[in-house]
MARDOLUM-664729 format. One record per residue (C-alpha): residue in three letters; z, y, x negated. Coordinates in steps of 0.2 Angstrom, whole numbers, padded with zeros to 4 digits, always signed. Layout:
N
AlaZYX ...
// end
This chain:
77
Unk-0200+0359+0496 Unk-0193+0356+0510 Unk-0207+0344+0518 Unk-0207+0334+0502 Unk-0188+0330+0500 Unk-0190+0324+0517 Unk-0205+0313+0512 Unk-0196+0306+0500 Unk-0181+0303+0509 Unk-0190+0290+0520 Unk-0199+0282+0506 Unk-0194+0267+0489 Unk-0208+0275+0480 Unk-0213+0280+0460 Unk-0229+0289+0454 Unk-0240+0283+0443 Unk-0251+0298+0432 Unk-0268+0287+0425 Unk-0279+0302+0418 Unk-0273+0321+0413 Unk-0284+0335+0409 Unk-0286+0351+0400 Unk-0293+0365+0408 Unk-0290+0381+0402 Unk-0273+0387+0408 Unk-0270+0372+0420 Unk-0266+0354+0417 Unk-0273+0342+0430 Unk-0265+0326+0432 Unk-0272+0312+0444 Unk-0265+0294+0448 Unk-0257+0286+0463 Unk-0238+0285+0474 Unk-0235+0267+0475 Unk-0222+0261+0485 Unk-0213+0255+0501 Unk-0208+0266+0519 Unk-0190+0261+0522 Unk-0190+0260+0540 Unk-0206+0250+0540 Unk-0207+0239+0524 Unk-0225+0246+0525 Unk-0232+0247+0507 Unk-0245+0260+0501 Unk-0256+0265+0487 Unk-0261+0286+0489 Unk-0271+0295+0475 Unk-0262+0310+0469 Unk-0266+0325+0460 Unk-0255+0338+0451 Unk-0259+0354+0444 Unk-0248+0363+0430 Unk-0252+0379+0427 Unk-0246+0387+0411 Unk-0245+0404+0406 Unk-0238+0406+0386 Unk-0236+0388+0385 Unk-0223+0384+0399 Unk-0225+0378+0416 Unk-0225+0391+0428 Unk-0231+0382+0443 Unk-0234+0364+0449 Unk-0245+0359+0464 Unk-0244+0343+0471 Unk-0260+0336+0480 Unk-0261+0320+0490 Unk-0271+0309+0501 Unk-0263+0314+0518 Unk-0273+0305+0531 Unk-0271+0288+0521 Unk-0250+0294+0517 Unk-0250+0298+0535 Unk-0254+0281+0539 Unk-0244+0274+0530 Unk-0230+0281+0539 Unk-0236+0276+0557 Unk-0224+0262+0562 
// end
């Protein structure tokens, strides 16, 4: 948690989830972070993925995936 509150620290951003599916006990979720680095005024568009995974119909886990070689460029000043 760490990495991301730092991530976002540096970012004006807000994630956008398109399509969710229904796969036994996990729940994927896929879209994109849209938004703006602060220090750059670079904007960005990143697919995203995020896993749910249930156990007795609660949330017990979240994974977040994303598109780090094209969030890492972003980031490059």
């Amino acid at each position: 948690m760490r990495f991301l509150g730092t991530l976002v620290a540096h970012l004006d951003s807000q994630v956008d989830l398109e399509r969710v599916f229904a796969a036994g006990d996990r729940v994927v979720a896929t879209g994109h972070t849209r938004g703006t680095v602060r220090a750059t005024g670079k904007r960005f568009d990143v697919p995203v993925a995020h896993v749910y995974v249930l156990e007795r119909g609660k949330v017990t886990r979240i994974e977040f995936y994303i598109d780090t070689p094209l969030m890492l460029a972003a980031l490059q000043p």
